[in-house]
C-alpha positions as CSV (number, residue, x, y, z in Angstrom):
1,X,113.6,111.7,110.2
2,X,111.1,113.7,108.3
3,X,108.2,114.4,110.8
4,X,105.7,113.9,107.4
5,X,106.5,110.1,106.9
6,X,104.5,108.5,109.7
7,X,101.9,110.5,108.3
8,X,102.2,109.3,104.6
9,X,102.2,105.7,106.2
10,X,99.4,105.9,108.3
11,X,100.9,105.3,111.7
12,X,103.1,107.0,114.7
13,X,106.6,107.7,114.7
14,X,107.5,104.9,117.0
15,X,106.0,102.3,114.3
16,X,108.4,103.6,111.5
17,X,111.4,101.6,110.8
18,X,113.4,100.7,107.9
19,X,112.4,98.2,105.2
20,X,114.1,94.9,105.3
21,X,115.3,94.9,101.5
22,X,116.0,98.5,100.4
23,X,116.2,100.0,103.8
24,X,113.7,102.7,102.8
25,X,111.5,104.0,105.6
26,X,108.4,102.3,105.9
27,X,105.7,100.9,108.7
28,X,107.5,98.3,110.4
29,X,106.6,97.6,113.8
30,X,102.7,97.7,115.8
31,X,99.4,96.4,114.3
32,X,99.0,96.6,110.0
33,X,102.9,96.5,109.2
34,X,105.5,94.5,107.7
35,X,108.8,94.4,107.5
36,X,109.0,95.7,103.4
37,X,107.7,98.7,102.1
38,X,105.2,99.3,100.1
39,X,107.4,99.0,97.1
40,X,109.2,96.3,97.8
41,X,106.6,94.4,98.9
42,X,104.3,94.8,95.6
43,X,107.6,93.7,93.6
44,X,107.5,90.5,96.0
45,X,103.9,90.3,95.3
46,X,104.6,90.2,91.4
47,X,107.3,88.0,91.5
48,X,105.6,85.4,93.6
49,X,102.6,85.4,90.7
50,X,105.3,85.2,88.2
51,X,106.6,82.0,89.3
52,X,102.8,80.2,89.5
């Protein structure tokens, strides 16, 4: 794994796993994470106001 991407996401190595829908790298485990990345999880977001 690229030593920059903990970096990019704000947190340690250990914290990085992959997202749950497009498996890209992202902050998955420890305090402030979730298990999509950033991308995936503002397309969620949309799609959840969408359907209001």
């Amino acid at each position: 794994m690229d030593a920059t991407i903990p970096a990019a996401l704000n947190c340690t190595l250990s914290q990085v796993g992959p997202c749950a829908h497009c498996r890209r790298p992202c902050h998955r485990y420890g305090k402030g994470a979730s298990p999509l990345c950033r991308t995936c999880r503002t397309e969620r977001e949309a799609a959840l106001q969408a359907a209001k």
